[in-house]
LUMKE-879006 format. One record per residue (C-alpha): x negated, y, z negated; residue number from 1; residue in three letters. Coordinates in steps of 0.2 Angstrom, whole numbers, plus 5000, padded with zeros to 4 digits. Last residue first. Layout:
N
REC    u    v    w num residuo
REC    X    Y    Z NUM     ALA
...
END
This chain:
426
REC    u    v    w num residuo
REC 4457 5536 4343 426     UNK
REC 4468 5525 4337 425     UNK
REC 4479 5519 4352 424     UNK
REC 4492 5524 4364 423     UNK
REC 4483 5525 4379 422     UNK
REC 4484 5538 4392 421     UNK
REC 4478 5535 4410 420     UNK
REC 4466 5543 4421 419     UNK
REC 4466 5545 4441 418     UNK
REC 4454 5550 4455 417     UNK
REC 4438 5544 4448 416     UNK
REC 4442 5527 4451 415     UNK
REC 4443 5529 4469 414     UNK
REC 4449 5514 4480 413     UNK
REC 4463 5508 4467 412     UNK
REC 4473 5494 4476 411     UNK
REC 4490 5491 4487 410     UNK
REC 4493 5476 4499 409     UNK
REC 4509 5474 4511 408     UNK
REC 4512 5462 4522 407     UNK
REC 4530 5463 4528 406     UNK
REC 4544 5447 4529 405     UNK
REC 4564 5448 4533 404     UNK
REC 4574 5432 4531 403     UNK
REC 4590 5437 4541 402     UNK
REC 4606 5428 4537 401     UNK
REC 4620 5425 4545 400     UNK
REC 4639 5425 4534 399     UNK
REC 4650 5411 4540 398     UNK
REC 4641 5402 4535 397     UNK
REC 4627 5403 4522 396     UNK
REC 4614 5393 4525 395     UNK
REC 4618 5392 4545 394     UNK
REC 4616 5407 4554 393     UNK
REC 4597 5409 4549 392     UNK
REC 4588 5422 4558 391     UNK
REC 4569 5427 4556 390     UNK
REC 4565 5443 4554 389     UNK
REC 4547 5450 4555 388     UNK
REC 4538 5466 4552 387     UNK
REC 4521 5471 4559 386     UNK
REC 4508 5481 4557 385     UNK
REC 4498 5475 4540 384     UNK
REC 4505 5489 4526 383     UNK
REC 4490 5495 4515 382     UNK
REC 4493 5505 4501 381     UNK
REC 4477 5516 4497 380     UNK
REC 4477 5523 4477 379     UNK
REC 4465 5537 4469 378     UNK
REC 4463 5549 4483 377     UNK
REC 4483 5550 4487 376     UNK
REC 4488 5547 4467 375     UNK
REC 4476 5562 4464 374     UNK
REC 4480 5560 4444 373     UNK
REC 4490 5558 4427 372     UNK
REC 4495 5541 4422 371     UNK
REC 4506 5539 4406 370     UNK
REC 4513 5522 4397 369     UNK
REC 4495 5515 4393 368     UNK
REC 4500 5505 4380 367     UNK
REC 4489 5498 4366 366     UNK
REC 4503 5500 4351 365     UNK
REC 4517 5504 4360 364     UNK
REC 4525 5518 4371 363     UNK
REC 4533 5509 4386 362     UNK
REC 4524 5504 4402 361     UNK
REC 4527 5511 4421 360     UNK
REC 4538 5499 4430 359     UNK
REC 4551 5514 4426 358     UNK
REC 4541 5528 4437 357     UNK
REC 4546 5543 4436 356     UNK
REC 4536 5557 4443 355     UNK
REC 4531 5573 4437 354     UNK
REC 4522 5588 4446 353     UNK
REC 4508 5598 4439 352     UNK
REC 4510 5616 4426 351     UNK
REC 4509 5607 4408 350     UNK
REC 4523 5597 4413 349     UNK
REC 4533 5599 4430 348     UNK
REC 4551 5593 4436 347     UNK
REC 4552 5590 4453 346     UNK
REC 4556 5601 4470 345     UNK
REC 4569 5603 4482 344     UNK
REC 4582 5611 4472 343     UNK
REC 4569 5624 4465 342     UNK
REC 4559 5629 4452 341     UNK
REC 4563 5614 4445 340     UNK
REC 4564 5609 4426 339     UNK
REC 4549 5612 4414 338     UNK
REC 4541 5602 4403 337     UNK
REC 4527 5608 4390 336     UNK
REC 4540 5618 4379 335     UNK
REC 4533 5634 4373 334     UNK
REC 4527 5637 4353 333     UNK
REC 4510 5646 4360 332     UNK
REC 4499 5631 4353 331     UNK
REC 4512 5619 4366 330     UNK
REC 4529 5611 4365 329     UNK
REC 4534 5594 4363 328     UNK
REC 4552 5587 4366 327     UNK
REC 4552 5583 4385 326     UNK
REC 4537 5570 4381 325     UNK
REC 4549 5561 4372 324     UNK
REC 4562 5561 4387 323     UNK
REC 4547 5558 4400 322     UNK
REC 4542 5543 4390 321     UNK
REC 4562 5535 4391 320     UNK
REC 4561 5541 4410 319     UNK
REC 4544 5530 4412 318     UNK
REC 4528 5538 4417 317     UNK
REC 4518 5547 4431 316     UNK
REC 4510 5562 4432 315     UNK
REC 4501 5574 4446 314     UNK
REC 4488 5580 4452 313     UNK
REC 4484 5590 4468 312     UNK
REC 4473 5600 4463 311     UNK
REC 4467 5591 4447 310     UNK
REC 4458 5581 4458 309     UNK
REC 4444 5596 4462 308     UNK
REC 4443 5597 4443 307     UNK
REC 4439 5583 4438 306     UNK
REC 4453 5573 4428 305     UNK
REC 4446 5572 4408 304     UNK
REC 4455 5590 4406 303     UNK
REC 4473 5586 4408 302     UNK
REC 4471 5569 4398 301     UNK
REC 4463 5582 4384 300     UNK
REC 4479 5592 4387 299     UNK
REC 4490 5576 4385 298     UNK
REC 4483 5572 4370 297     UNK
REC 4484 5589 4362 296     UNK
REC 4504 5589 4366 295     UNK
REC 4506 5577 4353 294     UNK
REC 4499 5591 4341 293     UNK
REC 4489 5587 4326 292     UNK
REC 4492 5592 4310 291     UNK
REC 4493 5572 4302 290     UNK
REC 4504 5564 4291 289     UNK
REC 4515 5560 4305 288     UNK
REC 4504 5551 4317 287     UNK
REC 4504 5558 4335 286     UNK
REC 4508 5549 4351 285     UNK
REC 4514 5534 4345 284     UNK
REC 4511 5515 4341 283     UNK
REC 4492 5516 4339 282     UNK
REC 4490 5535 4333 281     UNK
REC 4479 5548 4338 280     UNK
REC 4481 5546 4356 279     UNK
REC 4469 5540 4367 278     UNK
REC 4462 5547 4383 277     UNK
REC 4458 5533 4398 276     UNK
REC 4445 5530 4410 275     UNK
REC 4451 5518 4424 274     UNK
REC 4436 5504 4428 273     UNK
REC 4426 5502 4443 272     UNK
REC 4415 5515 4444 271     UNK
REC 4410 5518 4424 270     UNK
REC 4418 5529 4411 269     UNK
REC 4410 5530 4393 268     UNK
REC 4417 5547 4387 267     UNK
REC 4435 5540 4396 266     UNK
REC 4439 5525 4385 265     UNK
REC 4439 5510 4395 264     UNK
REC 4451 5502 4408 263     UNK
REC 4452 5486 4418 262     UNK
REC 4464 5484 4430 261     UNK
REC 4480 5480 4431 260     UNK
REC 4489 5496 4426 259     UNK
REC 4485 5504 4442 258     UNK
REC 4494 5487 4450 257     UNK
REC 4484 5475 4463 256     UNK
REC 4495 5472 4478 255     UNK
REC 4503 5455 4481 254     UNK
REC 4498 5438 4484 253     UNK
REC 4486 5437 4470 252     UNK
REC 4483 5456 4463 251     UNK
REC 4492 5456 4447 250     UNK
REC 4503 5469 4451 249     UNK
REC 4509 5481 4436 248     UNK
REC 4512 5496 4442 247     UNK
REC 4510 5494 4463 246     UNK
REC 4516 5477 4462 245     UNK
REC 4533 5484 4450 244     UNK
REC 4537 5497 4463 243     UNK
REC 4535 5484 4479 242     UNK
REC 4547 5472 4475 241     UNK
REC 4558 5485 4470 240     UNK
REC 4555 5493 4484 239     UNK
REC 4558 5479 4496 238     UNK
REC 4573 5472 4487 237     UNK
REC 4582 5491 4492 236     UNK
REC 4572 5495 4508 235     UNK
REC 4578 5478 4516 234     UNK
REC 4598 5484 4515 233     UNK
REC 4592 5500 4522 232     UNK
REC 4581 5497 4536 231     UNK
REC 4593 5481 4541 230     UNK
REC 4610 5491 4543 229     UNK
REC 4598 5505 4553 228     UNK
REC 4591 5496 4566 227     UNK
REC 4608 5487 4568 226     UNK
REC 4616 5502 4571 225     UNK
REC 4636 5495 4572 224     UNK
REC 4645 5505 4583 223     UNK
REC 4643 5487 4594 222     UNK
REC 4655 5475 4579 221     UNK
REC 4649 5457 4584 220     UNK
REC 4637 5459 4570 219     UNK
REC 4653 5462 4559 218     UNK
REC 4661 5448 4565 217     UNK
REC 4645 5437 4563 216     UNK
REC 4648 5442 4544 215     UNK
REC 4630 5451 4535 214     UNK
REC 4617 5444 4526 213     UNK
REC 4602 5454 4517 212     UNK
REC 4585 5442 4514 211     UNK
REC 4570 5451 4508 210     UNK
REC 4552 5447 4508 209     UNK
REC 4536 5453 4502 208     UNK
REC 4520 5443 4509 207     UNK
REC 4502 5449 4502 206     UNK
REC 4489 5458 4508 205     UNK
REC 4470 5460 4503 204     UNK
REC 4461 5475 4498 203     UNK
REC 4444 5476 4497 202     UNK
REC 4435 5490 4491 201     UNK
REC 4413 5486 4495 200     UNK
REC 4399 5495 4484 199     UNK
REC 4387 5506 4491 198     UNK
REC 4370 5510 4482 197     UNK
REC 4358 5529 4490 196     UNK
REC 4342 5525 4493 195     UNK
REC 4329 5532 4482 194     UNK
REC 4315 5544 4492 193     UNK
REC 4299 5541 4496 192     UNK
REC 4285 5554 4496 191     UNK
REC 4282 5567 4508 190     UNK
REC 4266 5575 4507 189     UNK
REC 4263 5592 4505 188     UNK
REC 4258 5603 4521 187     UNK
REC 4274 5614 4522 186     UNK
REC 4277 5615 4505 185     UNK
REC 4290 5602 4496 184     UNK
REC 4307 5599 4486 183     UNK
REC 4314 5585 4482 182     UNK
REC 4327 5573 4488 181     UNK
REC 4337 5557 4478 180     UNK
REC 4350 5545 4485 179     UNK
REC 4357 5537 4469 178     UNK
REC 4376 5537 4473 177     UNK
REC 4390 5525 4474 176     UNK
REC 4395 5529 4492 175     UNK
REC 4409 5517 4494 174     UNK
REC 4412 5505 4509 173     UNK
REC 4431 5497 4514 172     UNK
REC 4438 5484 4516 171     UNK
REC 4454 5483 4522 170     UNK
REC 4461 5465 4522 169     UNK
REC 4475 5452 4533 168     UNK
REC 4471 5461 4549 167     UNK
REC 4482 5474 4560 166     UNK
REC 4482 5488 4548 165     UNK
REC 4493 5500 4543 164     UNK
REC 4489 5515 4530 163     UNK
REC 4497 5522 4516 162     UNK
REC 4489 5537 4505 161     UNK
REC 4498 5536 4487 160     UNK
REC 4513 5547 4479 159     UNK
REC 4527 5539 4488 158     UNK
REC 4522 5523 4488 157     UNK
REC 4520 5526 4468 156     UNK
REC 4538 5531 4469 155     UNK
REC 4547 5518 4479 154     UNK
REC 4562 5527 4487 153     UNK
REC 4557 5538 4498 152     UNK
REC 4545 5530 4507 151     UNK
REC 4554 5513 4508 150     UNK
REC 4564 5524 4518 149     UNK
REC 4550 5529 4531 148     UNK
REC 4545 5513 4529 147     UNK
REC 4562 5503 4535 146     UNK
REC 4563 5516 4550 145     UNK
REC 4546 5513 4555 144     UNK
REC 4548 5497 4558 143     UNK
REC 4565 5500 4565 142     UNK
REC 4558 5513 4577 141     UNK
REC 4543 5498 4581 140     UNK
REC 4554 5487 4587 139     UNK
REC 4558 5471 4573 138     UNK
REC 4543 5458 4575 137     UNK
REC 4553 5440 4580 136     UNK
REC 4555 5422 4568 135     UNK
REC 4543 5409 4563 134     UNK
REC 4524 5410 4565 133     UNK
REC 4513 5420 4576 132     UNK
REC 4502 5412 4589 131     UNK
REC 4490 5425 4595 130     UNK
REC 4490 5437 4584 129     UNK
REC 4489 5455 4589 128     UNK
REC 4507 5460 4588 127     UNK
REC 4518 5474 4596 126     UNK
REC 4510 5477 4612 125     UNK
REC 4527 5477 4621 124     UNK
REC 4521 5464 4632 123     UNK
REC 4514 5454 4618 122     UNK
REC 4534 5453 4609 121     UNK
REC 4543 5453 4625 120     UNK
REC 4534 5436 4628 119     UNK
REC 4541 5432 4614 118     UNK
REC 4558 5438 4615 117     UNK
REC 4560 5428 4634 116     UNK
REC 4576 5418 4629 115     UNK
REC 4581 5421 4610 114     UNK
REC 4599 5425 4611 113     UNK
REC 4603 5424 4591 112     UNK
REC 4620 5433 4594 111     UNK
REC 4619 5449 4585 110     UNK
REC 4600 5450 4580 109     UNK
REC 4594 5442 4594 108     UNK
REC 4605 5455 4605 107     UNK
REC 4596 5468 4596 106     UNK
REC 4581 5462 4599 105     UNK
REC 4582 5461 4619 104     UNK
REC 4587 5479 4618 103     UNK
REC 4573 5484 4607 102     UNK
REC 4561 5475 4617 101     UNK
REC 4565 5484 4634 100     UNK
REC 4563 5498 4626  99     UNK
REC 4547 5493 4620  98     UNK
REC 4542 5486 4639  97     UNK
REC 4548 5503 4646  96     UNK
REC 4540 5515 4636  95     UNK
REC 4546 5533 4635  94     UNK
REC 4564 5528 4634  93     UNK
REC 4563 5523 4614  92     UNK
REC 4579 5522 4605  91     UNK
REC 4581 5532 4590  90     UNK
REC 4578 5522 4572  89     UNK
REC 4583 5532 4557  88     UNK
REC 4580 5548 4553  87     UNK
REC 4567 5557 4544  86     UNK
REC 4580 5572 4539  85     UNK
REC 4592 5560 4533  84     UNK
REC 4580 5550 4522  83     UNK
REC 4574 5566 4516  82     UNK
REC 4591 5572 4510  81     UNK
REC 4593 5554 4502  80     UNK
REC 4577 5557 4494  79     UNK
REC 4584 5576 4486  78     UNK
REC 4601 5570 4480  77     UNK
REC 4593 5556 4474  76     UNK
REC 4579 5566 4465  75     UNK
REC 4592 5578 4456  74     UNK
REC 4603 5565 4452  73     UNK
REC 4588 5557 4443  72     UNK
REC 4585 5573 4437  71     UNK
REC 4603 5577 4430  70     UNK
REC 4603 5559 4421  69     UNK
REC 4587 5564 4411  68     UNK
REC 4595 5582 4406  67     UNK
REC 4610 5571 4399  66     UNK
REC 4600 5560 4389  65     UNK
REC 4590 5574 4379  64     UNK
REC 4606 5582 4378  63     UNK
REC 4612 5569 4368  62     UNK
REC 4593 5567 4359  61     UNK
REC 4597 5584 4354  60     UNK
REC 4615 5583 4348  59     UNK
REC 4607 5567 4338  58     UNK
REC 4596 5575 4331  57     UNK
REC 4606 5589 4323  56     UNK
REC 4618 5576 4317  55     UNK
REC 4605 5567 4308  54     UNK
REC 4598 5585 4300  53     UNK
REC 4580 5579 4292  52     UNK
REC 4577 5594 4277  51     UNK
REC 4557 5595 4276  50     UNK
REC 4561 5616 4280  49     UNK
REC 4547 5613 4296  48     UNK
REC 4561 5594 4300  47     UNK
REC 4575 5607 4299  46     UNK
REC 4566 5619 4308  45     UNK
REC 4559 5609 4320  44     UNK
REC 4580 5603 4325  43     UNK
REC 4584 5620 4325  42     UNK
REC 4571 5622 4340  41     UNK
REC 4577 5607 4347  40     UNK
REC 4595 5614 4349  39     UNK
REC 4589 5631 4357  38     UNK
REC 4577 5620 4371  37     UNK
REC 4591 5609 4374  36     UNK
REC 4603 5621 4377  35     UNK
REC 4593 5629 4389  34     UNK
REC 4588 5615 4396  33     UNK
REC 4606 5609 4403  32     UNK
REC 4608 5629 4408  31     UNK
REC 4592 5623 4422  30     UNK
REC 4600 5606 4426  29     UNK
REC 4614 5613 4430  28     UNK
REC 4610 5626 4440  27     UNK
REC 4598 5611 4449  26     UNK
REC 4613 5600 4449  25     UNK
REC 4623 5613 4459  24     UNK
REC 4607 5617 4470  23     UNK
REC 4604 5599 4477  22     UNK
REC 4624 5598 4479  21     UNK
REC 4626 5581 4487  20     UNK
REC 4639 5578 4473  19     UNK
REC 4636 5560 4472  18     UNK
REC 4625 5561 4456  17     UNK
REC 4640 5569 4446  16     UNK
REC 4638 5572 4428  15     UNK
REC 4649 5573 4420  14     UNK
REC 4649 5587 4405  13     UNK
REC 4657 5580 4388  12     UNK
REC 4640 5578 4381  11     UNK
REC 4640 5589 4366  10     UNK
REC 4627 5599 4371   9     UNK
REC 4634 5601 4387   8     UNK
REC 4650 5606 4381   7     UNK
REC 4643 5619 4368   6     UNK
REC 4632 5625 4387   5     UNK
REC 4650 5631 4393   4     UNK
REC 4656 5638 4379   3     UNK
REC 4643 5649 4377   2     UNK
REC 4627 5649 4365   1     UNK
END
């Protein structure tokens, strides 16, 4: 091993998230695992020979750390990137009324000039109700503008199919089966047939808010793209509002979490509960004493997802899970992580994209710290159209703040779609 990759295994490489070198941290990233994978072997020889090197564990677990850290630059290198290339909120010249809103907004938003907003509001099409509560709907650019960041920043939202509605709830109607057919002659009778069960997903909304301030003189400023200024000081509190619902959400007022529902064990898996694999011990993934691989849980995880879902797969867990997982290695002796294949891509392990998540649990006795699945055919998140700031100069003079409200709702609409992991006894 080089000098270069001595240094990394000893820590002593920064590492530097702000670089805006997708590719430099990807080079990185790469040599980082190199050393990692030569270290962790000696470290299985060690424990194979029954002699436990501390030292040599704790290189490993260093380097362990330091390939961590390289991703999440890695995937803020690459959402900022995206962020750019979605854009923020342009003016819009193609309608008259909604550019006419726009302006009349953003002279709410700097000076709190209200006159004729609302009637702006229903001229611009913009809302369906027809007494709406406190504060104005941002233009539409600026809505879009907040989700299109949110998008990048909140990983389940980013995995799962969004929609926007205009009502409080989506509902919707799925086919459970139990329609039956048959063969017959030309002159045969026709008996009846069965009749195929539906069952109704409902999905409810509920209110996340956010409240950035900013100094009158600054609002005052004009170069100041207030469109902009809002979408990413509301991203920030909305995500992680949003990242913890959409893990762990207990459904009242707010989405309903994948971890949230109920879950049995995947041989006996039935329409309305997440199947789930378990490992072979009920506070880790393998027990000691025993031969069995912890990488033969996650292959059986692998194989419980149908095939047509396995696809467009793809898992979910915590960093500190990920950085465990990063240490097992397959029947063939190969290491069941993988970095990127290129700068714009993410880490994969047994072959399908990986995704952290940190609202996702921890490993323990009757966790379920891994999700593997169709995120987009297994979760909807529903936003209702519409975002509203309300404008408060004086809580906190001299600073003006802007109490910002979105409906959002999120639940499971195919259970079939996405298994979890479950750190138990088999």
């Amino acid at each position: 091993m080089n000098i270069a990759l001595n240094n990394r295994a000893r820590g002593l490489v920064a590492v530097r998230a702000d670089s805006g070198n997708a590719t430099e941290i990807l080079n990185q990233l790469n040599a980082t695992f190199e050393a990692f994978k030569e270290e962790r072997n000696k470290e299985l020889e060690g424990i194979n020979a029954k002699f436990a090197d501390v030292v040599q564990t704790d290189k490993v677990d260093r380097i362990n750390a330091e390939i961590t850290t390289l991703s999440k630059s890695l995937d803020e290198v690459n959402a900022a990137l995206a962020a750019i290339k979605l854009g923020g909120a342009g003016g819009n010249t193609a309608e008259p009324e909604k550019a006419e809103h726009t302006q009349a907004f953003n002279q709410f938003f700097r000076r709190g000039a209200e006159a004729g907003l609302r009637d702006l509001e229903v001229k611009a099409k913009l809302t369906t109700q027809s007494d709406p509560d406190g504060g104005y709907l941002v233009p539409e650019e600026t809505e879009t503008g907040i989700d299109r960041v949110l998008g990048t920043v909140s990983t389940i939202r980013s995995l799962a199919r969004t929609m926007s509605i205009s009502t409080n709830t989506y509902k919707k109607l799925v086919n459970m089966g139990g329609a039956t057919s048959g063969w017959v002659g030309e002159e045969d009778s026709r008996p009846g047939t069965g009749t195929p069960t539906l069952r109704e997903i409902a999905i409810n909304t509920g209110e996340i808010y956010a409240m950035p301030g900013a100094t009158q003189s600054m609002l005052d400023d004009g170069r100041i793209d207030i469109a902009g200024w809002l979408a990413d000081e509301v991203s920030i509190e909305f995500a992680e509002q949003e990242g913890a619902a959409f893990a762990t959400g207990d459904g009242v007022n707010k989405p309903r979490g994948i971890l949230a529902y109920d879950t049995v064990a995947n041989a006996s898996h039935a329409w309305g509960k997440l199947g789930y694999i378990a490992t072979k011990e009920a506070a880790d993934f393998k027990a000691a004493s025993t031969t069995v691989s912890p990488v033969d849980c996650l292959i059986e995880l692998y194989y419980a997802l149908k095939a047509g879902y396995r696809n467009n797969a793809s898992w979910l867990m915590s960093d500190a899970t990920m950085s465990t997982v990063r240490k097992f290695k397959d029947a063939d002796g190969a290491f069941v992580w993988a970095p990127p294949t290129s700068a714009a891509e993410v880490a994969t392990i047994l072959g399908k994209p990986v995704h952290n998540d940190d609202n996702m649990e921890a490993v323990g006795a009757g966790k379920f710290p891994i999700a593997f699945g169709d995120f987009k055919r297994s979760y909807l998140i529903v936003d209702r159209a519409g975002i509203r700031v309300l404008r408060d100069p004086y809580t906190a003079k001299p600073n003006v703040l802007f109490y910002t409200t979105k409906r959002v709702g999120g639940g499971i609409v195919n259970f079939e779609a996405m298994k979890l992991l479950k750190v138990a006894a088999s």
